[in-house]
N, C-alpha and C positions, 0 to 999 in steps of 0.2 A: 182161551185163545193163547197160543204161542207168541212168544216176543217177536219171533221172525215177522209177523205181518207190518210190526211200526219198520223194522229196518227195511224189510221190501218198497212199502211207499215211500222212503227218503227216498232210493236209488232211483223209484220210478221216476217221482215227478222230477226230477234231473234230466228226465229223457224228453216228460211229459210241456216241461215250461209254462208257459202266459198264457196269452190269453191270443188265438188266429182264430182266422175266417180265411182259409187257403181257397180260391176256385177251383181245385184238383181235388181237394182233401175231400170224399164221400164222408166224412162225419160232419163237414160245416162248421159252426160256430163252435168253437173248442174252448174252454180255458183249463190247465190244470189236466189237460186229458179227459176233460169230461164233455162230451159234446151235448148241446143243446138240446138234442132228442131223450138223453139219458137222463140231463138235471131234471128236465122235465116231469118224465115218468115218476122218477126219485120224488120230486114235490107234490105231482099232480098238480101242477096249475103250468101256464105259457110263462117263458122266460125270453126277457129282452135282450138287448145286447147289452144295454145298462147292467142287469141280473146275471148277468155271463160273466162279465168282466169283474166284477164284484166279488164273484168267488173266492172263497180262502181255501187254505190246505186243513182248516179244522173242519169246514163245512162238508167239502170233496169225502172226505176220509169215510164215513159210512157207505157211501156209495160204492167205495173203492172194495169195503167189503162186503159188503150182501151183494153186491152183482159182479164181484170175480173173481174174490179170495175165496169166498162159501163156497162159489160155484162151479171152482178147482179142488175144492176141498182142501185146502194149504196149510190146517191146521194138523191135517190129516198125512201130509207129502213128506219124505224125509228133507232133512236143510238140503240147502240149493234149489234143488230139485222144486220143491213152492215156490220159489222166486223165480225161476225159469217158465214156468208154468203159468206164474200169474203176470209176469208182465208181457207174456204172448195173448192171454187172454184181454187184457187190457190194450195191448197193441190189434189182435185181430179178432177178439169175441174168445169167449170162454169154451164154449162150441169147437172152435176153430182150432185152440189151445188142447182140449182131450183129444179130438182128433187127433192131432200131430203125435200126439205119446202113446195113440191107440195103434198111427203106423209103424212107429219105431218099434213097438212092441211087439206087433206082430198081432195084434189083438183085433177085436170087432170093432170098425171105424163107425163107431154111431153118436160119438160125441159126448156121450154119456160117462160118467165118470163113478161107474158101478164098483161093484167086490172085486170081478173079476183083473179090470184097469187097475184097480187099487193094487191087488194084489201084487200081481204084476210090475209096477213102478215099484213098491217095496222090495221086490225078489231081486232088480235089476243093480247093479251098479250105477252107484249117482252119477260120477263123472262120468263114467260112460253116457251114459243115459242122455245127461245134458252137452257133451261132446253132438250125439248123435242127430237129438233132439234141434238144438242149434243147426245143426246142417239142414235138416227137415223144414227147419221155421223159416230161415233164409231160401231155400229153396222155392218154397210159398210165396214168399212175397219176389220175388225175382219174376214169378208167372202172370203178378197181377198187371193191369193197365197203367197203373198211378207208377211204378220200377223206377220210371224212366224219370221222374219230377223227384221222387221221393226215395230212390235207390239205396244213395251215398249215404242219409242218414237211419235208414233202418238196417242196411247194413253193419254201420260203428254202433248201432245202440244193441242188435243183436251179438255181435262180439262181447262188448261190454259186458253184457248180461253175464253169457256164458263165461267168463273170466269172474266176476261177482262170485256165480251160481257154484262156480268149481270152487274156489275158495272155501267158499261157506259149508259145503261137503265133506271137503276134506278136511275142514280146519275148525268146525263150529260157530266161526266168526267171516262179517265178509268182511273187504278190505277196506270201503269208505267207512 
């Protein structure tokens, strides 16, 4: 594993925070970015809101990777470019996250994050990529129903990203 995954989850859970239960937010009980259906699976057993809130950022951190660093393959992405990637997967499904870099690329939108995606994301210029990428991800969520509750902050958190993400590309380092 690349070092980049510890500095991705610092930045993330900065976006991610405590511990909600939004009535809008389709994840539910959240803490940490981790919603209730995910700890779940993750433990295999029913989590309370007790079990929710209780959460830490050592507990969170596996999950963070086997269900959307692996499953972006981030170890695998050039710098930025993994960290743009995983915290849209962690924002809207990993799934949701290849798509987006399968349209920018011009590639087969199946979500899948095969040879040929791969390929592709390495041939492409990072900043570009995550310039373009960024616009594509905001554009997504501008389409969904929740925009209008939760706009203004997936907006700054996707900015954010992309300024992170370009850094780290160009410079080897991000900026927090």
């Amino acid at each position: 594993m690349k070092p980049t995954f510890e500095l991705a989850m610092r930045l993330l859970l900065r976006h991610e925070g405590g511990f909600v239960n939004h009535p809008s937010d389709p994840g539910g009980m959240t803490n940490l970015g981790v919603t209730q259906r995910t700890w779940e699976a993750h433990t295999g057993k029913a989590a309370s809101e007790a079990d929710m809130r209780a959460l830490t950022q050592e507990a969170v951190q596996p999950v963070y990777k086997a269900r959307y660093w692996d499953l972006i393959h981030g170890d695998d992405l050039p710098h930025g470019v993994d960290y743009c990637l995983f915290d849209c997967a962690v924002n809207s499904g990993p799934g949701r996250a290849v798509k987006l870099a399968q349209y920018v690329l011009h590639q087969k939108v199946d979500g899948s994050l095969g040879k040929n995606t791969l390929a592709a994301i390495k041939a492409a210029d990072p900043v570009e990529l995550i310039e373009d990428y960024s616009q594509r991800r905001l554009d997504f969520l501008k389409s969904l129903e929740a925009w209008p509750t939760f706009g203004k902050g997936w907006a700054k958190r996707v900015s954010e990203v992309e300024i992170e993400a370009k850094a780290f590309a160009r410079n080897g380092s991000m900026l927090a």
